[in-house]
DRENDREN-442449 format. One line per 2 residues: for each residue x negated, y, z of C-alpha. Coordinates in steps of 0.2 Angstrom, whole numbers. Layout:
% DRENDREN-442449
X,Y,Z ~ ...
% end
This chain:
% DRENDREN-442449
-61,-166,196 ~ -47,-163,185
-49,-148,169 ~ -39,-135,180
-51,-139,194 ~ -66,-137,184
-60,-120,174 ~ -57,-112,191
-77,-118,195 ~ -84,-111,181
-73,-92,181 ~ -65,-92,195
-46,-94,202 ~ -41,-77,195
-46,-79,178 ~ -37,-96,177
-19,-94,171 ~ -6,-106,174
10,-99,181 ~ 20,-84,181
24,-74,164 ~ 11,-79,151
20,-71,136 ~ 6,-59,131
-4,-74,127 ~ 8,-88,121
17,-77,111 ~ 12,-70,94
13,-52,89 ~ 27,-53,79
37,-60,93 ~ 40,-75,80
32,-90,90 ~ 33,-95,110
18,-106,114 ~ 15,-116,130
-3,-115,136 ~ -12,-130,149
-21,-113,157 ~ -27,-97,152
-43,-93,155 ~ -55,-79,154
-72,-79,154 ~ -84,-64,155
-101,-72,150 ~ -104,-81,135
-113,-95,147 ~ -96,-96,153
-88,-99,138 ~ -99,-112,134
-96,-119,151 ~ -78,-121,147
-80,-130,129 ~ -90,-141,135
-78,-147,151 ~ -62,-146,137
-72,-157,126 ~ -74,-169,140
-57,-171,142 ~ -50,-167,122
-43,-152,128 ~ -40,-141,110
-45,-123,113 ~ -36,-107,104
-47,-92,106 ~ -39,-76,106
-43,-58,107 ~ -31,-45,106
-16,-54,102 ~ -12,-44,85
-12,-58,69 ~ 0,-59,59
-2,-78,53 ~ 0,-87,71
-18,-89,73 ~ -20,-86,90
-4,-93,98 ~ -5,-110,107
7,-124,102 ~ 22,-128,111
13,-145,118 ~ 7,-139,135
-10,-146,130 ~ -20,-130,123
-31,-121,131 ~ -31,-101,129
-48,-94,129 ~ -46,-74,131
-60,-64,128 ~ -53,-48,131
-67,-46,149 ~ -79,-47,139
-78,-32,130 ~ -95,-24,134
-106,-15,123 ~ -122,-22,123
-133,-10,114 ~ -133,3,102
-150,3,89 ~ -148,20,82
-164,17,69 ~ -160,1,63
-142,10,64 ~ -132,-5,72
-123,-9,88 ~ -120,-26,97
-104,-28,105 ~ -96,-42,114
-81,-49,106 ~ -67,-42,114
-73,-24,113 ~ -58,-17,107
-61,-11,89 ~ -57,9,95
-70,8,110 ~ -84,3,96
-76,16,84 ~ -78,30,98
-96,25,105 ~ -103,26,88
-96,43,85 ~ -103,49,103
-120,43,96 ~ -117,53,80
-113,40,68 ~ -97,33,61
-93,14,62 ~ -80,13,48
-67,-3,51 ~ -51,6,53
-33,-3,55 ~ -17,2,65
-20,-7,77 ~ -37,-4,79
-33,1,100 ~ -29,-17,103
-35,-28,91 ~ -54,-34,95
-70,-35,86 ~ -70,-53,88
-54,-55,82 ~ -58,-44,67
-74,-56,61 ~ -64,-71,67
-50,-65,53 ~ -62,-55,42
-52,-40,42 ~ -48,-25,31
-40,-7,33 ~ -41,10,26
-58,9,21 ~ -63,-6,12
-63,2,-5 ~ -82,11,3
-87,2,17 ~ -80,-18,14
-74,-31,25 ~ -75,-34,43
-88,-48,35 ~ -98,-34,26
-100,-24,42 ~ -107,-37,52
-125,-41,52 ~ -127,-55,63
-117,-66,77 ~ -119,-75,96
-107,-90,92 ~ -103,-102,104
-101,-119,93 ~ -88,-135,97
-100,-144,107 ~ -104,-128,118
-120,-125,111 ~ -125,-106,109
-131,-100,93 ~ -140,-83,96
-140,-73,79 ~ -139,-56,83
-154,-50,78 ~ -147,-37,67
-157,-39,51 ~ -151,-33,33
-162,-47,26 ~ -164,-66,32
-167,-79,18 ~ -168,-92,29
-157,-107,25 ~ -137,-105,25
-130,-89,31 ~ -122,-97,47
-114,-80,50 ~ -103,-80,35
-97,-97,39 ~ -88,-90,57
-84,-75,49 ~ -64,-77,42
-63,-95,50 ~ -51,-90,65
-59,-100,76 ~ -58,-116,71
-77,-116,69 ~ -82,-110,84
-81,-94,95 ~ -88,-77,91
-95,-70,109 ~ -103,-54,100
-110,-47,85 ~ -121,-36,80
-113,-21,66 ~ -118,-8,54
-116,9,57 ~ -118,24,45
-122,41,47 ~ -108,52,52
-101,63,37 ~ -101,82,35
-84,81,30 ~ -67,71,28
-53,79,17 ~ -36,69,15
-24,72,-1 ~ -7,64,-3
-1,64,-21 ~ 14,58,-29
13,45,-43 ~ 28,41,-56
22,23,-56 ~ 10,9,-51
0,9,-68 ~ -2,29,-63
-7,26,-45 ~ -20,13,-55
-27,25,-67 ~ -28,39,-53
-37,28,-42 ~ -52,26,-59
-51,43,-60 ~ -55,46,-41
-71,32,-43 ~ -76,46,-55
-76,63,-47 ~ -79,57,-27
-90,39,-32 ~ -94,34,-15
-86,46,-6 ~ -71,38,-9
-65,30,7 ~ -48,27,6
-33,24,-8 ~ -19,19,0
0,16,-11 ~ 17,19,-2
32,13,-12 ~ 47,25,-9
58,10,-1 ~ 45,10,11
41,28,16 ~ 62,30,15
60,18,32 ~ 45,28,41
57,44,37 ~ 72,36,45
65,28,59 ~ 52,41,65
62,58,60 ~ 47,68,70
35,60,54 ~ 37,74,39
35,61,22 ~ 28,72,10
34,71,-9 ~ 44,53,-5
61,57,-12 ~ 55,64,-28
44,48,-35 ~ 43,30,-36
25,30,-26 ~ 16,40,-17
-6,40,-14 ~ -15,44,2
-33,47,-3 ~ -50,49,9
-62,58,1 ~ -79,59,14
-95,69,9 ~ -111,71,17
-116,86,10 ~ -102,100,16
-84,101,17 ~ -84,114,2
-93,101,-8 ~ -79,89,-4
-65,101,-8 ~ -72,106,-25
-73,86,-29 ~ -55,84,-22
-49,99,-34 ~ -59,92,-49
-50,76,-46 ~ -33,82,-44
-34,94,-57 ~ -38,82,-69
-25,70,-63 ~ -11,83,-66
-18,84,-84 ~ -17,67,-87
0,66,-81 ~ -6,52,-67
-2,65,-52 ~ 16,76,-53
12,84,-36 ~ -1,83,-21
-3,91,-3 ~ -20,93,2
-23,92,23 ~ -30,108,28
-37,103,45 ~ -40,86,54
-25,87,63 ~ -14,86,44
-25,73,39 ~ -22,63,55
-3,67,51 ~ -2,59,34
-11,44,39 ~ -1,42,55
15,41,43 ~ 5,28,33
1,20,47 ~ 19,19,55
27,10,40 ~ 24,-10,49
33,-1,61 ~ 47,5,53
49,-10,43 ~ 50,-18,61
67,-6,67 ~ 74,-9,50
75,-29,55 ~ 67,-45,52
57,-44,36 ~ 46,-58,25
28,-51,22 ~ 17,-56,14
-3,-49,11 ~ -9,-52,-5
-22,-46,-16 ~ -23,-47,-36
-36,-39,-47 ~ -33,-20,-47
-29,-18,-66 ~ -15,-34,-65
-7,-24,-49 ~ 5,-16,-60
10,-29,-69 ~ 13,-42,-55
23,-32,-47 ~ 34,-26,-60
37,-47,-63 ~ 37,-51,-46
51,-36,-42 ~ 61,-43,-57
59,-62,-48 ~ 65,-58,-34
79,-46,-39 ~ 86,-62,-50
86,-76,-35 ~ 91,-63,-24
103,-47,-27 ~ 99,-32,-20
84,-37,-12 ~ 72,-23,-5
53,-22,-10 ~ 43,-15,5
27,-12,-5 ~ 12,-2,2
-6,-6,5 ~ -24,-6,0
-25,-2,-19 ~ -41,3,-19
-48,-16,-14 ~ -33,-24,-23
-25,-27,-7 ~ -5,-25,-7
8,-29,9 ~ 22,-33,-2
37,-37,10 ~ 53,-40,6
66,-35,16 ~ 84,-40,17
98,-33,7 ~ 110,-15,13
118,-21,26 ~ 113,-37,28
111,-49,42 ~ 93,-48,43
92,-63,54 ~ 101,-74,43
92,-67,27 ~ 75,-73,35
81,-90,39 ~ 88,-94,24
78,-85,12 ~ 59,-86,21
56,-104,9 ~ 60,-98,-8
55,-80,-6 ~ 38,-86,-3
38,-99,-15 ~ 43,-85,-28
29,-72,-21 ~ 14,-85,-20
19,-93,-36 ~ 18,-75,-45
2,-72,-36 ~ -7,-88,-44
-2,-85,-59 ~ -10,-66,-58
-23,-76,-53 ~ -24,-68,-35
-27,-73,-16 ~ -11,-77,-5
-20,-70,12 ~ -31,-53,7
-34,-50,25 ~ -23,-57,38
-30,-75,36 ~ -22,-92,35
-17,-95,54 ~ -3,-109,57
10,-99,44 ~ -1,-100,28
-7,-118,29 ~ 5,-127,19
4,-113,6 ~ -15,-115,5
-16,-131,1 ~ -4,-130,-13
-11,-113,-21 ~ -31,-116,-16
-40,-130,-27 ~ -43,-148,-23
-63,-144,-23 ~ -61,-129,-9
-53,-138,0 ~ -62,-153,0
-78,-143,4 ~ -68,-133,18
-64,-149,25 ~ -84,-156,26
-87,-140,32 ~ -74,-142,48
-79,-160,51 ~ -96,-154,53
-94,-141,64 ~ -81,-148,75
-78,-167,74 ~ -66,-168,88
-55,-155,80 ~ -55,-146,97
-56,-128,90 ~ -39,-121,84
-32,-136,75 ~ -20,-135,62
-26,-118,59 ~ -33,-114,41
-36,-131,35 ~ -28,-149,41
-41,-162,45
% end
């Protein structure tokens, strides 16, 4: 029996993908890479996935699992061989349990991130990972990438959310660990090791994640800042008045909210035109939401003093709050309209932020005139998406070909020297992996290597993703 024959076995005929338009799963979200897949297939068990590593490793099939499709590295996409195998895991999307004393849920791993989101606030509770695409992208795919958001600077990583995993390995074995305990010292933390290695490990099937309690109240503020080393020192003073009701601390360049202005004119940008950067902070308080405004005024007042803040708007009601983060939320998006761009996800120690990209502007505005510095991101975990975006009136196209190599190579050499990660929380995929090698140290990568000859001898999970073997 030939691998089709025996995928169609295992899930049946209609979850076995051959023919037809397969662009939603052999092209990448960026609409940068066409892949060609053998099949795609989609299981809704986790026996089932098992059942279909084990016939691909009978035949050296390589397997690319993907959930929603969102990465940004190519870390999902099959290569253009015709050889790969897509495992989708978007049918198995169930929620397994919800333990509201040991405050946890299990989920499958293509539970879409805003379907866990909204079942732990029906329960009462909040679950905290929060990113823009967070009505598409998957749990799995977030633990596979270990992602970010709005709300690392309280709650963490995707990695620090998760408890315990069901993994299926590269020998299609079944490693139960969901048992949802804040304390195992047992041997190696297996979980971490699936956790950020985008499936070339094995294949997150479900996890089991934290929940917290639900808070009394959530107020939003959206200050203007004169520079980066302001936005820094406001976001010290915020650890101060709000300490863990901080929950978000998102910068905006004005380059970048000038494009979410002209693209999406229904968005009102506060403040943009006036300053270099502008702040989004969360402020989340479990005691009342009068308690959380007296905090928010504390802040603010002191910032005006200290000449960090020249002018804030404070959201009155959910639905302004919802506003300014939607306008946050819609820069990728007005990047996109303005034309091909180079991103990059980097993250440097908060206090060298300032510094790095006052050397890094400077860098690029020498090799390349006129360039444009998309910079927004996470500044509260240190996390920037410092894109760079064609000159006025440029061929945008062009500008990517030609200048993708030694922008890079600019960027990532800055970042080293800061001392900094070249993937904060978008991973390594198939984009970053020459660039790892150079910028991570001989001795990582040696151990990362031991680690994937371990795990997957055959190389059959993602290669060529993360590290090379």
């Amino acid at each position: 029996m030939n691998l089709i024959d025996n995928l169609r076995q295992i899930v049946g005929s209609a979850h076995v993908l051959t023919e037809g338009d397969l662009s939603a799963w052999e092209m990448d979200w960026r609409k940068r890479v066409q892949g060609k897949a053998l099949a795609v297939v989609r299981p809704r068990s986790t026996t089932e996935v098992a059942a279909i590593v084990k016939a691909c490793a009978g035949t050296g099939a390589s397997i690319v699992a993907q959930g929603g499709n969102t990465g940004l590295v190519v870390g999902s996409t099959p290569d253009a061989s015709g050889q790969q195998v897509v495992l989708s895991l978007q049918r198995m999307n169930a929620i397994r349990g919800l333990d509201a004393a040991n405050l946890t849920v299990t989920v499958e791993a293509g539970c879409i991130l805003q379907t866990c989101q909204d079942a732990a606030r029906d329960a009462g509770f909040l679950f905290p990972l929060s990113l823009a695409a967070e009505g598409s992208c998957t749990i799995g795919g977030n633990l596979a990438t270990n992602a970010g958001g709005t709300q690392v600077v309280r709650y963490g990583n995707a990695r620090d959310l998760c408890l315990g995993l069901e993994v299926v390995t590269a020998q299609g074995e079944i490693w139960d660990g969901l048992s949802g305990l804040r304390k195992d010292n047992t041997g190696y933390d297996l979980r971490d090791l699936f956790v950020g290695s985008e499936g070339t490990l094995g294949i997150i099937t479900a996890a089991t994640m934290k929940l917290y309690p639900a808070p009394a109240a959530r107020l939003t503020a959206w200050a203007a800042v004169p520079s980066m080393a302001q936005a820094v020192k406001l976001l010290g003073l915020a650890h101060r008045h709000l300490g863990a009701g901080l929950t978000g601390f998102e910068v905006m360049g004005q380059f970048a909210l000038s494009l979410a202005a002209k693209h999406f004119s229904q968005l009102r940008v506060p403040l943009y035109t006036e300053t270099p950067y502008c702040v989004l902070l969360e402020n989340s308080d479990h005691e009342s939401e009068n308690h959380a405004r007296e905090q928010f005024e504390r802040l603010l007042e002191v910032a005006f003093e200290d000449g960090c803040v020249t002018d804030a708007v404070v959201a009155e009601n959910l639905s302004q709050a919802s506003q300014l983060w939607h306008v946050r939320e819609s820069i990728p998006l007005a990047q996109a309209e303005e034309g091909p761009n180079i991103k990059h996800d980097v993250s440097i120690a908060v206090s060298r932020i300032p510094e790095f990209v006052a050397a890094t502007e400077a860098l690029l505005e020498q090799a390349v005139p006129g360039v444009r510095i998309v910079n927004f991101g996470h500044l509260g975990d240190g996390n920037l998406h410092f894109n760079v975006q064609a000159p006025e009136g440029g061929d945008a196209k062009a500008f990517l070909g030609q200048q993708e190599a030694s922008v890079n190579t600019i960027v990532y050499d800055s970042v080293h020297r800061f001392g900094g990660s070249i993937s904060a929380e978008h991973g390594v995929g198939s984009l970053k992996v020459d660039k790892l090698e150079q910028h991570k140290s001989p001795v990582a990568l040696g151990l990362m290597r031991a680690v994937k000859r371990a795990l997957d001898p055959d190389n059959v999970m993602n290669p060529g993703r993360v590290v090379r073997i």
